[in-house]
NUTIKE-357398 format. One record per atom (N, C-alpha, C): residue in three letters; atom name; y, x, z. Coordinates in pm, whole numbers, plus 32768, in hexadecimal, padded with zeros to 4 digits. Layout:
+------+------+------+------+------+
| rest | atom |   c2 |   c1 |   c3 |
+------+------+------+------+------+
|  ala |   CA |    Y |    X |    Z |
...
+------+------+------+------+------+
***
This chain:
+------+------+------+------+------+
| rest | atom |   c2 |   c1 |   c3 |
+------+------+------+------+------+
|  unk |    N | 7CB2 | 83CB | 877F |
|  unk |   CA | 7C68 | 8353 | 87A6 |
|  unk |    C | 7C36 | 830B | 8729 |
|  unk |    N | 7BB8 | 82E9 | 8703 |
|  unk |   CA | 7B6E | 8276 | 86AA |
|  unk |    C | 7B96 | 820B | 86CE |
|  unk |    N | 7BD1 | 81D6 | 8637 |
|  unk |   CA | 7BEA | 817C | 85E6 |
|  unk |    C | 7B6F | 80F2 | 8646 |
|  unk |    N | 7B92 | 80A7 | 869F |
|  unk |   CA | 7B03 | 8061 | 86BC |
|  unk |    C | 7ADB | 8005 | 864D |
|  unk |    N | 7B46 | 7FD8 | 85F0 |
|  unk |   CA | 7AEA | 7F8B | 858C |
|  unk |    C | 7A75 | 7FFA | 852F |
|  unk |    N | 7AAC | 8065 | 8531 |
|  unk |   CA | 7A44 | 80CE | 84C4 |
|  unk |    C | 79B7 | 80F4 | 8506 |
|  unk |    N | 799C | 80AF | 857B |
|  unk |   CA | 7940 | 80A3 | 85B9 |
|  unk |    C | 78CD | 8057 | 8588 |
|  unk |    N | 7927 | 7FCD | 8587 |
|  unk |   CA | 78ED | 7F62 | 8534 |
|  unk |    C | 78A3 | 7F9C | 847B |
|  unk |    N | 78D4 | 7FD7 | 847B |
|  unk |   CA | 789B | 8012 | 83F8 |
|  unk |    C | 7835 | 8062 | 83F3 |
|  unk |    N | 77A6 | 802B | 8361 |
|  unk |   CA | 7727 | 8074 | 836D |
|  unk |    C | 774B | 80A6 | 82C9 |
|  unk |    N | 76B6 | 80B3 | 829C |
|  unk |   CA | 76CA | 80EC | 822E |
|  unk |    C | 76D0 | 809E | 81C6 |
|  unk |    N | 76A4 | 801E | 81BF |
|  unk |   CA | 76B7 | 7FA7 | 815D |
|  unk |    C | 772D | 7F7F | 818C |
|  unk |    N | 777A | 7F64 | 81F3 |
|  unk |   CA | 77F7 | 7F61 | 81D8 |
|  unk |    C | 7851 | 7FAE | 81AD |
|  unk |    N | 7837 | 800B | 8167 |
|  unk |   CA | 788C | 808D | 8153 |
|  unk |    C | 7878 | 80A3 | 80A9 |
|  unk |    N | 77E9 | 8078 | 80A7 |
|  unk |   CA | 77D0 | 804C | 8016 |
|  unk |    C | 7848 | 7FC2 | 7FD0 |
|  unk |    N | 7838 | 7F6B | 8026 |
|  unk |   CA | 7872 | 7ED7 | 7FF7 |
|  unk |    C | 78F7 | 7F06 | 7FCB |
|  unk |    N | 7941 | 7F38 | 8045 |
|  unk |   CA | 79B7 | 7F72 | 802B |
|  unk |    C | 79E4 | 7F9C | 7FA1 |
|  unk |    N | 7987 | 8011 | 7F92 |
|  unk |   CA | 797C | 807F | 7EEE |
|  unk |    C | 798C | 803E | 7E9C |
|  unk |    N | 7916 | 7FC5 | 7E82 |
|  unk |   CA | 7905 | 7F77 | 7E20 |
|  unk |    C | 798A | 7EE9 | 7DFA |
|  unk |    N | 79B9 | 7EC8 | 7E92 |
|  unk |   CA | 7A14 | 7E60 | 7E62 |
|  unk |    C | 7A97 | 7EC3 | 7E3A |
|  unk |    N | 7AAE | 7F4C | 7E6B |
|  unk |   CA | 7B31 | 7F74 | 7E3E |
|  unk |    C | 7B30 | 7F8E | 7D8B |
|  unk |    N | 7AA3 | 7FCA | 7D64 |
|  unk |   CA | 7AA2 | 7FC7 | 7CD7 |
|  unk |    C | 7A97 | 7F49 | 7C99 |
|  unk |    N | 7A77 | 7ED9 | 7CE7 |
|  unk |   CA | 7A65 | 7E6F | 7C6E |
|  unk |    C | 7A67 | 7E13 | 7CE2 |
|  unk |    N | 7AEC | 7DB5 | 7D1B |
|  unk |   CA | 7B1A | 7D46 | 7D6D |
|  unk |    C | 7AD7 | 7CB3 | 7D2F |
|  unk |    N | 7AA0 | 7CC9 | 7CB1 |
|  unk |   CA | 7A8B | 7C3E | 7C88 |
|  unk |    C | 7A05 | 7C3B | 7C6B |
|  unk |    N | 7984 | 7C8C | 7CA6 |
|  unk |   CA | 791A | 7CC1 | 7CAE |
|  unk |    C | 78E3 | 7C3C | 7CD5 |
|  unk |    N | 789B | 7BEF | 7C8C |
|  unk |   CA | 7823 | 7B6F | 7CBE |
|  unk |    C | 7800 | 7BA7 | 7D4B |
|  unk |    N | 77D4 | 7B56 | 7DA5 |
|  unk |   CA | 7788 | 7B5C | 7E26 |
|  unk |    C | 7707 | 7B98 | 7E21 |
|  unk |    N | 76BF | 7B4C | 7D99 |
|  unk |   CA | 7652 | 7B5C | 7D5E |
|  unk |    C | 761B | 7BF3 | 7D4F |
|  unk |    N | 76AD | 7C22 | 7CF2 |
|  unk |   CA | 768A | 7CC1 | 7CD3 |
|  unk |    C | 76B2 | 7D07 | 7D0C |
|  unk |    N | 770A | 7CD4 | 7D82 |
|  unk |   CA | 774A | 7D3B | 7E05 |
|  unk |    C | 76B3 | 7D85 | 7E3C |
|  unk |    N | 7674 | 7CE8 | 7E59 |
|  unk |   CA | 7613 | 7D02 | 7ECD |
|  unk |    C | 75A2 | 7D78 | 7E6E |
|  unk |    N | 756E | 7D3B | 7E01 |
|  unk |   CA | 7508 | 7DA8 | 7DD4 |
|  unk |    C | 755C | 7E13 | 7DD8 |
|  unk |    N | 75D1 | 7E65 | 7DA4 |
|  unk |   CA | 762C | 7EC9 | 7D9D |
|  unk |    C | 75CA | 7F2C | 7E3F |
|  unk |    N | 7620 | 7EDB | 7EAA |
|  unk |   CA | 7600 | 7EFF | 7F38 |
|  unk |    C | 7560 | 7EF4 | 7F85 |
|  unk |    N | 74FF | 7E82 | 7F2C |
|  unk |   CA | 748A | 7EAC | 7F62 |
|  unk |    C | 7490 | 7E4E | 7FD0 |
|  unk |    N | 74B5 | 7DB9 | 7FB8 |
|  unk |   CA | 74A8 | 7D71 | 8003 |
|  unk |    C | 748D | 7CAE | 7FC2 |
|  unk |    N | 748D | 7C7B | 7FDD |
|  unk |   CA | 7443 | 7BEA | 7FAA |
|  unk |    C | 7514 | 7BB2 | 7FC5 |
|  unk |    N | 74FD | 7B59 | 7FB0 |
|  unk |   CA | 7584 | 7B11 | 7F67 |
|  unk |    C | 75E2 | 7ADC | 8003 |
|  unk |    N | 7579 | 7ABB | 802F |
|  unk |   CA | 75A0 | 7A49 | 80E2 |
|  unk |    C | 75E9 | 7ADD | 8127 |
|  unk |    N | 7594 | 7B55 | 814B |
|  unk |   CA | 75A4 | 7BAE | 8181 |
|  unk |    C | 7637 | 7BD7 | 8178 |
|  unk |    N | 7661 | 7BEF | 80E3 |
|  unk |   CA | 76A3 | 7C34 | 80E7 |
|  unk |    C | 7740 | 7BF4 | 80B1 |
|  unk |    N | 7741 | 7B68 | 809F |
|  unk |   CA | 77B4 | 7B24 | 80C8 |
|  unk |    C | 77B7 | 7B18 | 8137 |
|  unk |    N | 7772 | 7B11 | 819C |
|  unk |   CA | 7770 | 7B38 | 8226 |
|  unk |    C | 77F8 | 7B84 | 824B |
|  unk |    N | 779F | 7C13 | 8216 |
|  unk |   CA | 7809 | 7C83 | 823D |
|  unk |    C | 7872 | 7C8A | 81D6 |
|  unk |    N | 7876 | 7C69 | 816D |
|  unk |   CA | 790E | 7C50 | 813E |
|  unk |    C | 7960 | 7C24 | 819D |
|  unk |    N | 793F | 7BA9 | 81C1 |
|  unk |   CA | 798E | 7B2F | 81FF |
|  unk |    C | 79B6 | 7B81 | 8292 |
|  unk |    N | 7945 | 7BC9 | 82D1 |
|  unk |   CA | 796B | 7C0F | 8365 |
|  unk |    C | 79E1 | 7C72 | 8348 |
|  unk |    N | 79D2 | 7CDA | 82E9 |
|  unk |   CA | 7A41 | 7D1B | 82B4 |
|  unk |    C | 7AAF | 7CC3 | 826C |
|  unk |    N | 7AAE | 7C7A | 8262 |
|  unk |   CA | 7B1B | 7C2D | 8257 |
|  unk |    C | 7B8A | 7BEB | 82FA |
|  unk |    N | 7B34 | 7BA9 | 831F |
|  unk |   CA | 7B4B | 7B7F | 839A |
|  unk |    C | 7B7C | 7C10 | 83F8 |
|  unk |    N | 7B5E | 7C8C | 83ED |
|  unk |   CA | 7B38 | 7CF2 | 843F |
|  unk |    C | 7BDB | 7D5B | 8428 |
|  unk |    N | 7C06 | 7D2D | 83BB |
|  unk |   CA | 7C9C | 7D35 | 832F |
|  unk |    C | 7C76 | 7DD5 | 8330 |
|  unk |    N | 7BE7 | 7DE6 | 8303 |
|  unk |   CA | 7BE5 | 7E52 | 82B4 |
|  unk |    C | 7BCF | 7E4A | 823E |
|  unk |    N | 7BCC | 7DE8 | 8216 |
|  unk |   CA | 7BED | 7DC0 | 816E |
|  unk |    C | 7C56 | 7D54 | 81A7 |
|  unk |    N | 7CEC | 7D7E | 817E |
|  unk |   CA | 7D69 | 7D40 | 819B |
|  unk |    C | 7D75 | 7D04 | 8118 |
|  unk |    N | 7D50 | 7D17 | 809A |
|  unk |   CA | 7D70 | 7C96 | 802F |
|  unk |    C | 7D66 | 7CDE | 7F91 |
|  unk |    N | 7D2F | 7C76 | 7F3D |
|  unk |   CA | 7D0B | 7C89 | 7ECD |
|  unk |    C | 7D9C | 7C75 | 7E7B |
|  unk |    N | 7DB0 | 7CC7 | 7E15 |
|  unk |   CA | 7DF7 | 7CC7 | 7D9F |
|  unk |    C | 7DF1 | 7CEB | 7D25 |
|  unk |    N | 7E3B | 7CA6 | 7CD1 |
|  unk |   CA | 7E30 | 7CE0 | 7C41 |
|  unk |    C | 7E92 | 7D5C | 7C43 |
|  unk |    N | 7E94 | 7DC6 | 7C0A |
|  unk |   CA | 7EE9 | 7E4D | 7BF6 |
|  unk |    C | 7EE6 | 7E38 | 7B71 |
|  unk |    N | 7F87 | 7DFF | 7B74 |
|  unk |   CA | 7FF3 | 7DC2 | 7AC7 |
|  unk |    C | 803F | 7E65 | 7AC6 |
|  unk |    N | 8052 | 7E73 | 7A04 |
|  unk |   CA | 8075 | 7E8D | 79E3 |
|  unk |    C | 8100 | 7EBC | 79D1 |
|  unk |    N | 8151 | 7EFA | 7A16 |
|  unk |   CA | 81DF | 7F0D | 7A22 |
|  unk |    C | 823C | 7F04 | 7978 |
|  unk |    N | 81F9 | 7F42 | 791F |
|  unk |   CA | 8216 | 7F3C | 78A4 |
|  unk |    C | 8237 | 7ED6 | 7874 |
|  unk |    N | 81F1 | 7E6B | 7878 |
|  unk |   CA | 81E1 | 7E03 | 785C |
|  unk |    C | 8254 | 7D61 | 78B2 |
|  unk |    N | 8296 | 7DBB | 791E |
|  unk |   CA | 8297 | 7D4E | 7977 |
|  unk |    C | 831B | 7D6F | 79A4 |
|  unk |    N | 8391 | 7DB6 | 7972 |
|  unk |   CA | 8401 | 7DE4 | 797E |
|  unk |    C | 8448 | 7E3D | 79EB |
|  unk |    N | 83BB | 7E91 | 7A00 |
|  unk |   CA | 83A9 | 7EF1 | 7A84 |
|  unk |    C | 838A | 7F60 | 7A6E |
|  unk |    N | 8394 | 7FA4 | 79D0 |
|  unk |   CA | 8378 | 8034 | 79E5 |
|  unk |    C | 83E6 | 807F | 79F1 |
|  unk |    N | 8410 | 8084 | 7A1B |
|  unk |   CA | 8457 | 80CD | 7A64 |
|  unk |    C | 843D | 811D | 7AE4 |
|  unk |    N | 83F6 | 8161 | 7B35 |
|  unk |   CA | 83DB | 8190 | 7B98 |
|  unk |    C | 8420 | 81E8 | 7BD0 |
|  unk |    N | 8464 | 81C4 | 7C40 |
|  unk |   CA | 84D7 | 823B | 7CCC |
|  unk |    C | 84CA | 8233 | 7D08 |
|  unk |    N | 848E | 82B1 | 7D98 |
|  unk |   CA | 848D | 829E | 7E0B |
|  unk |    C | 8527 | 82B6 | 7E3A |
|  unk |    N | 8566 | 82A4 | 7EC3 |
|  unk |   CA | 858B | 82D0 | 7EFF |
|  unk |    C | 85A9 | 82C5 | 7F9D |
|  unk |    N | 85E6 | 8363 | 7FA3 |
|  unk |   CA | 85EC | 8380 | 8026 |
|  unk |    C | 865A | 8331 | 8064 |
|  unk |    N | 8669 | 82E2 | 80E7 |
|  unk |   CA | 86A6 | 82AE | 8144 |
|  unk |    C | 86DA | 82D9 | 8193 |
|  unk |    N | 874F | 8301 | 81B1 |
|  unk |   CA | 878D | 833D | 824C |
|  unk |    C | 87DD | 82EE | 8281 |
|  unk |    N | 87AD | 82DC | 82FB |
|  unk |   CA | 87F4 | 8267 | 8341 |
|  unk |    C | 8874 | 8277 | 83C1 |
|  unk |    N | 88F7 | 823C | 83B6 |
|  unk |   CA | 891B | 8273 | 841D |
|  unk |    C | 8915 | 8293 | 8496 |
|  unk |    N | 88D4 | 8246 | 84DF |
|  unk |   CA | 8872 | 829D | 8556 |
|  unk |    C | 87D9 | 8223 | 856D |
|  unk |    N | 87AD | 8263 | 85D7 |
|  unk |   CA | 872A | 824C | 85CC |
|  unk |    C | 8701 | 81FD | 862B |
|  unk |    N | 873A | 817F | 864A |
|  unk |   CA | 872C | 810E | 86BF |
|  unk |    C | 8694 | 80BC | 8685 |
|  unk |    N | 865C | 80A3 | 8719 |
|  unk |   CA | 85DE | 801E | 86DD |
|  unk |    C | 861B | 7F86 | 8692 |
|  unk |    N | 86C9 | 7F85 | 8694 |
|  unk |   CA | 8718 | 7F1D | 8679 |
|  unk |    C | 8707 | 7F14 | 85E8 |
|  unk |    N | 8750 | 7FA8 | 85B0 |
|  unk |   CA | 8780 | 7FD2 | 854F |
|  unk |    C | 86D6 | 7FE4 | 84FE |
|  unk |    N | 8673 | 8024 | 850D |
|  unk |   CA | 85F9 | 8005 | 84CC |
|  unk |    C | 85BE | 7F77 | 8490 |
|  unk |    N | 85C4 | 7F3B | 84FA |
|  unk |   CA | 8592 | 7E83 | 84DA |
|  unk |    C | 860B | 7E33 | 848A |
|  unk |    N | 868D | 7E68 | 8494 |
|  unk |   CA | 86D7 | 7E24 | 841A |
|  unk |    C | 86B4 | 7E50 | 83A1 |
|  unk |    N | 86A4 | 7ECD | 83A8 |
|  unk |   CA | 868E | 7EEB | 832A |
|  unk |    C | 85E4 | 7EF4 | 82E4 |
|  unk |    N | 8586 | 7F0E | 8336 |
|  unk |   CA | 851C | 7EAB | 8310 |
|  unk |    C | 8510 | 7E27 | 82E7 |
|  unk |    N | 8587 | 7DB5 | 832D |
|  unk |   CA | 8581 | 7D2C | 82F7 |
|  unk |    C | 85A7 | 7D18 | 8272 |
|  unk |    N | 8616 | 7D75 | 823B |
|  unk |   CA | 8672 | 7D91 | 81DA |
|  unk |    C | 8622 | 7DB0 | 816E |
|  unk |    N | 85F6 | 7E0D | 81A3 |
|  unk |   CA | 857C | 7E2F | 810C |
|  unk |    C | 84F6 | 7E13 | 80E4 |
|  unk |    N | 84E3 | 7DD1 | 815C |
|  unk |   CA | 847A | 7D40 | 813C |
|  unk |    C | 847C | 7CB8 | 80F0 |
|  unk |    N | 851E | 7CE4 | 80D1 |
|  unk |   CA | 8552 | 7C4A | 806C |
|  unk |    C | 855F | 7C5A | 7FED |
|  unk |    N | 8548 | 7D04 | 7FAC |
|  unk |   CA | 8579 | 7D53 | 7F41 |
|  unk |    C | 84F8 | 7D49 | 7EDE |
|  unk |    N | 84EB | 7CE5 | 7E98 |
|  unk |   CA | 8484 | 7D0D | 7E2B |
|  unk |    C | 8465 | 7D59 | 7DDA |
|  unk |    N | 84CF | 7DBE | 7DBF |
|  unk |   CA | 84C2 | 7E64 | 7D88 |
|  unk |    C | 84B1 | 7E94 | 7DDC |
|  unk |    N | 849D | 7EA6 | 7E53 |
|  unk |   CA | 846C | 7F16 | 7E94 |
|  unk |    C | 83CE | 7EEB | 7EBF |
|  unk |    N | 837B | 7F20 | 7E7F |
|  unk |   CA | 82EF | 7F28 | 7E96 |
|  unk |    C | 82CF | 7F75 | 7EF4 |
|  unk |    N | 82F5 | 7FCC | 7F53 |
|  unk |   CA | 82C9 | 800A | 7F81 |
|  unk |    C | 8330 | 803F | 801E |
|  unk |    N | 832B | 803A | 8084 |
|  unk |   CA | 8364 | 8099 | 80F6 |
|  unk |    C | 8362 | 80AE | 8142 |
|  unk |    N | 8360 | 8140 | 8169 |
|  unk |   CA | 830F | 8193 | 81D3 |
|  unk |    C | 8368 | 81BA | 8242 |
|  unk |    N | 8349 | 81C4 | 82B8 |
|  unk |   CA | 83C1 | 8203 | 8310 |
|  unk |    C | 833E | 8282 | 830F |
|  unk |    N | 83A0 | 82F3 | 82FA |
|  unk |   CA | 8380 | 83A8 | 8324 |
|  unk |    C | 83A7 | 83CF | 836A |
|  unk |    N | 839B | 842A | 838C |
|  unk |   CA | 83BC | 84E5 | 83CA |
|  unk |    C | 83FC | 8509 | 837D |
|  unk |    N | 8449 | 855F | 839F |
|  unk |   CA | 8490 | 85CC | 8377 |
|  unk |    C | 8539 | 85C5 | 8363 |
|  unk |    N | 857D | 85D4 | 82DC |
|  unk |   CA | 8604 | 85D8 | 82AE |
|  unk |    C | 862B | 8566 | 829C |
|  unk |    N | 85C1 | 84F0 | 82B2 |
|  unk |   CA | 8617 | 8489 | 8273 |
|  unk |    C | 85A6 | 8420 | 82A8 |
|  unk |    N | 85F1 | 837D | 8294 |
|  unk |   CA | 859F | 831F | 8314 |
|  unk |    C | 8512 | 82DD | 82E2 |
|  unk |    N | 854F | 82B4 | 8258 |
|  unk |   CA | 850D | 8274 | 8225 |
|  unk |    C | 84CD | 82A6 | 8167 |
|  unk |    N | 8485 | 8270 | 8159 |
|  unk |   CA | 8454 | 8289 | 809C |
|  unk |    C | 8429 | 81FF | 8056 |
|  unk |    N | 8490 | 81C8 | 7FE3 |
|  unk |   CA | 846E | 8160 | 7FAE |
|  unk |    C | 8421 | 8187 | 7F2B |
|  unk |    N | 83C5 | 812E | 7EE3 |
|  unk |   CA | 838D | 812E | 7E93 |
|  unk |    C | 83CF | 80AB | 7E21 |
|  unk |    N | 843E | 80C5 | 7DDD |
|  unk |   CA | 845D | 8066 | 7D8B |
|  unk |    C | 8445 | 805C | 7CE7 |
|  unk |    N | 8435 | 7FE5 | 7CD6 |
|  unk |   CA | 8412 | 7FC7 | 7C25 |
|  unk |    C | 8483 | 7F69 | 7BE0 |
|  unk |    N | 84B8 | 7F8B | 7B8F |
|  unk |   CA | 8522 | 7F52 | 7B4F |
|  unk |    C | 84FB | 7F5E | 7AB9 |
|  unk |    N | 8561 | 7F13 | 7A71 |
|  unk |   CA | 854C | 7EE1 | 79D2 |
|  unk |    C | 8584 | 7F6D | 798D |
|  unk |    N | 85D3 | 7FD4 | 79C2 |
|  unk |   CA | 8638 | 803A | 7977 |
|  unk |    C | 868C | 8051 | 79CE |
|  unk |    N | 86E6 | 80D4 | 7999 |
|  unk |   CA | 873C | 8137 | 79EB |
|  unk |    C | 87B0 | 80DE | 7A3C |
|  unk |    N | 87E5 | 8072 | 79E4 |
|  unk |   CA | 8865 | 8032 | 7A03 |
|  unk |    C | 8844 | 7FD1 | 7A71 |
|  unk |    N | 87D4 | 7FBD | 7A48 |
|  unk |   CA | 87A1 | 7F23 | 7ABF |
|  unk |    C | 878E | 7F78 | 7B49 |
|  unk |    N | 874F | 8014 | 7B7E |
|  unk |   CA | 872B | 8053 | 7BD8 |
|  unk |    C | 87B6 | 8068 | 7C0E |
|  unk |    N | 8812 | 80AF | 7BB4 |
|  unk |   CA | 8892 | 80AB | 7BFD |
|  unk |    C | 88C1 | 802B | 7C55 |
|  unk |    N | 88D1 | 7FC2 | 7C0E |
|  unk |   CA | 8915 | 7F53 | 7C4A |
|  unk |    C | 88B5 | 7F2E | 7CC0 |
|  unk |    N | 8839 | 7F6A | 7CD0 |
|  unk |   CA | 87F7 | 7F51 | 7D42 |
|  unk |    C | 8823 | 7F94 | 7DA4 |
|  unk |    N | 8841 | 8034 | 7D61 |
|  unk |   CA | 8861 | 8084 | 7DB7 |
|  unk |    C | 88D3 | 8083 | 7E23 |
|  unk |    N | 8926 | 805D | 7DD3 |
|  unk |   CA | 89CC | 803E | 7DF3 |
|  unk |    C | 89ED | 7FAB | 7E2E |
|  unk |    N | 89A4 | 7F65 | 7DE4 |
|  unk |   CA | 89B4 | 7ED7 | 7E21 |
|  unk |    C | 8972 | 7EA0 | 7EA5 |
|  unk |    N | 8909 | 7EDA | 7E9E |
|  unk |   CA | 88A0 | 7E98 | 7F0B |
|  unk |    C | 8852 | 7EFD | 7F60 |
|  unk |    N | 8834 | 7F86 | 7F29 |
|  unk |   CA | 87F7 | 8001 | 7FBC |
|  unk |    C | 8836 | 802D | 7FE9 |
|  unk |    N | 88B2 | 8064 | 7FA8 |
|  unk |   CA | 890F | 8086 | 8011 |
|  unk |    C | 8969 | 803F | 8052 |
|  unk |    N | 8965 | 7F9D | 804B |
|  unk |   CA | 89AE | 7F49 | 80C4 |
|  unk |    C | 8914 | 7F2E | 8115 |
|  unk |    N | 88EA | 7F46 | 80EF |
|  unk |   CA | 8861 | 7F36 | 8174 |
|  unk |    C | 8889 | 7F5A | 8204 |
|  unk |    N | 884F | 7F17 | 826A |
|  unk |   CA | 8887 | 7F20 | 82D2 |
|  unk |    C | 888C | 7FBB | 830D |
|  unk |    N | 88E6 | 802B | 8349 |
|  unk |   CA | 88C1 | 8097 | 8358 |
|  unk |    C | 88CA | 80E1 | 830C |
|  unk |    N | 88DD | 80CA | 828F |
|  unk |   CA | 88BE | 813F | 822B |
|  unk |    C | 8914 | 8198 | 821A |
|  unk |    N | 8933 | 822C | 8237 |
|  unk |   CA | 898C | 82B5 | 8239 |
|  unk |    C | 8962 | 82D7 | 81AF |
|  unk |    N | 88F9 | 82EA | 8146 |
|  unk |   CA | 88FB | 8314 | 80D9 |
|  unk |    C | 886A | 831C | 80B3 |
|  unk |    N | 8877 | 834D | 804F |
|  unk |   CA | 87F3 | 830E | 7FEE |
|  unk |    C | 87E6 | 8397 | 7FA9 |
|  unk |    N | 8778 | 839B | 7F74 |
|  unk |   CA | 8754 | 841D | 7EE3 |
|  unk |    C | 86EC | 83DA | 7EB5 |
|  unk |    N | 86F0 | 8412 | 7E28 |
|  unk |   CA | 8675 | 8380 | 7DE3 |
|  unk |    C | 865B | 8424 | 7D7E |
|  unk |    N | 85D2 | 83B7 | 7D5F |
|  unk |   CA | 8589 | 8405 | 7D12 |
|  unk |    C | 854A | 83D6 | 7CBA |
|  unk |    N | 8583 | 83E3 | 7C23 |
|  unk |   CA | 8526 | 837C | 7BDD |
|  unk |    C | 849B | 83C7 | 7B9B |
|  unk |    N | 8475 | 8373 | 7B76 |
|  unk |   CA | 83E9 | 83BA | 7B3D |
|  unk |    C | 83D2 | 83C4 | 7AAF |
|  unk |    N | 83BC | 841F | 7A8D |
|  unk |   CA | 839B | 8452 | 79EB |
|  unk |    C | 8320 | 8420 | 79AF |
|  unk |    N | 829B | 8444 | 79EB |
|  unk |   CA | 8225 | 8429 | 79D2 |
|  unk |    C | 81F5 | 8408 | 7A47 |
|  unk |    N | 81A0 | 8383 | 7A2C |
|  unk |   CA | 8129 | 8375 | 7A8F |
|  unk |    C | 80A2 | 83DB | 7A82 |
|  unk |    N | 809D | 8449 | 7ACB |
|  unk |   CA | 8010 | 8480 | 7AA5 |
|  unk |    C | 7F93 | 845B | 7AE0 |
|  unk |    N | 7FC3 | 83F7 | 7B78 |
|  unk |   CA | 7F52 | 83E0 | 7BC8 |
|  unk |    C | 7F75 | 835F | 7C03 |
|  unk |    N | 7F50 | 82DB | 7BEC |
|  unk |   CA | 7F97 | 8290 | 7C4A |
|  unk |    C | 7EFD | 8231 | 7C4F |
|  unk |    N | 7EE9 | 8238 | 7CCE |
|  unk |   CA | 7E6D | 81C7 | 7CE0 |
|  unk |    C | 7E5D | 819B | 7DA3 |
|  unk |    N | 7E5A | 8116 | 7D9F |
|  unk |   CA | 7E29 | 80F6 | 7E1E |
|  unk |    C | 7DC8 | 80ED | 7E56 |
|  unk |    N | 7D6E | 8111 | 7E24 |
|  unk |   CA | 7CE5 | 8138 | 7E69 |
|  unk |    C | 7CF7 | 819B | 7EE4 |
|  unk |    N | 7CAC | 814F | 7F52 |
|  unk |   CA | 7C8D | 81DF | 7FC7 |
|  unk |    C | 7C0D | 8225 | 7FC0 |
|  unk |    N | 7C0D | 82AB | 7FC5 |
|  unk |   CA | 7B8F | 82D2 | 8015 |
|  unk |    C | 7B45 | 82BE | 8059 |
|  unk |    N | 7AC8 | 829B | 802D |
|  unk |   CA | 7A69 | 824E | 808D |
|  unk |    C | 7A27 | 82A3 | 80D6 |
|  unk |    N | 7A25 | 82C1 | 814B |
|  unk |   CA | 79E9 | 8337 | 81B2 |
|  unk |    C | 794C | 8344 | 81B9 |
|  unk |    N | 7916 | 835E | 81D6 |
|  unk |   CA | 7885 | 8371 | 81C9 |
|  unk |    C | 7876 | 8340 | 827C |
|  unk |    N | 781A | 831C | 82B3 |
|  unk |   CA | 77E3 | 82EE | 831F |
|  unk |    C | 77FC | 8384 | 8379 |
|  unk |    N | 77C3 | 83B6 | 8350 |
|  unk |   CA | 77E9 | 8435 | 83C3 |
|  unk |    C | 78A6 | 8463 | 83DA |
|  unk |    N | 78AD | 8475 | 8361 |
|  unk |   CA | 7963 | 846F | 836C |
|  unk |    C | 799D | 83F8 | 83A9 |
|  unk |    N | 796C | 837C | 83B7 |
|  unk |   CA | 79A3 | 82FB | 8416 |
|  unk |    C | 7959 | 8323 | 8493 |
|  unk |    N | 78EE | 836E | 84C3 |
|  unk |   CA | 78E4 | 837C | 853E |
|  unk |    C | 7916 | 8410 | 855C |
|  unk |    N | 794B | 8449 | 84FC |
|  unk |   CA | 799C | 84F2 | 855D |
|  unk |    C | 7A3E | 84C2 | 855B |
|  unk |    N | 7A81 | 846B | 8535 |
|  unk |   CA | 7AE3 | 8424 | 8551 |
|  unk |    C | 7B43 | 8462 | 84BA |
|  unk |    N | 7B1B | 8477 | 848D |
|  unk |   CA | 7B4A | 84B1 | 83EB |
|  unk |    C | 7B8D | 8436 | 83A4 |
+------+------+------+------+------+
***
């Protein structure tokens, strides 16, 4: 089934998109020439894609190096069983965790995948031990820290108009 907001989408909106993910702080001015539209127009459609929360929110992307967060570990979550109870505690739980940037409920071997940033090895432990594994539910953990970043960017793929109408 199509996405009905991707409906709402033409080809200058698909442009706007492109352009605010490479550059969020893009004048209105040079958005609009960018896209091929006059200035009124196309805060227009900013503002509709805004309102529409297909542009859900602008940010700066800081430096982890710099900010006592390079440290990067995912890990895996296994929970002791799998109640709608036992999910929403522990969603509330790790919605309060400012090292954990990131978490996914999956498929497969295990429930969940956190994305955490810490200052160094000793500080991840005491996260580990102190605070994910008393998380509500939690049967065990496997972490994975990371060596090198070779690819890390939040940009999405912007679909081409025909790929938003074959449901791609």
């Amino acid at each position: 089934m199509k996405n009905v907001k991707s409906r709402t989408l033409d080809k200058i909106d698909l442009k706007i998109l492109q352009a605010l993910q490479e550059n969020a702080r893009i004048s209105y001015v040079d958005l609009a020439n960018k896209v091929g539209l006059s200035t009124t127009p196309c805060l227009e459609r900013v503002k509709r894609l805004e309102r529409n929360d297909i542009i859900k929110s602008y940010k700066a992307i800081l430096n982890p190096q710099y900010l006592r967060a390079k440290l990067l570990v995912f890990v895996e979550i296994s929970l002791e069983t799998q109640t709608p109870e036992v999910f929403e505690e522990f969603r509330k739980a790790v919605n309060k965790l400012p090292q954990i940037q990131e978490c996914h409920l999956v498929s497969g071997q295990f429930d969940y995948i956190l994305k955490c940033r810490i200052p160094e090895m000793g500080a991840y432990r005491q996260l580990l031990c102190d605070v994910v594994l008393s998380l509500p539910g939690v049967k065990e953990s496997k972490s994975y820290v990371v060596m090198e970043d070779v690819k890390e960017d939040t940009s999405l793929h912007i679909p081409t108009l025909e790929e938003l109408e074959e449901g791609c």
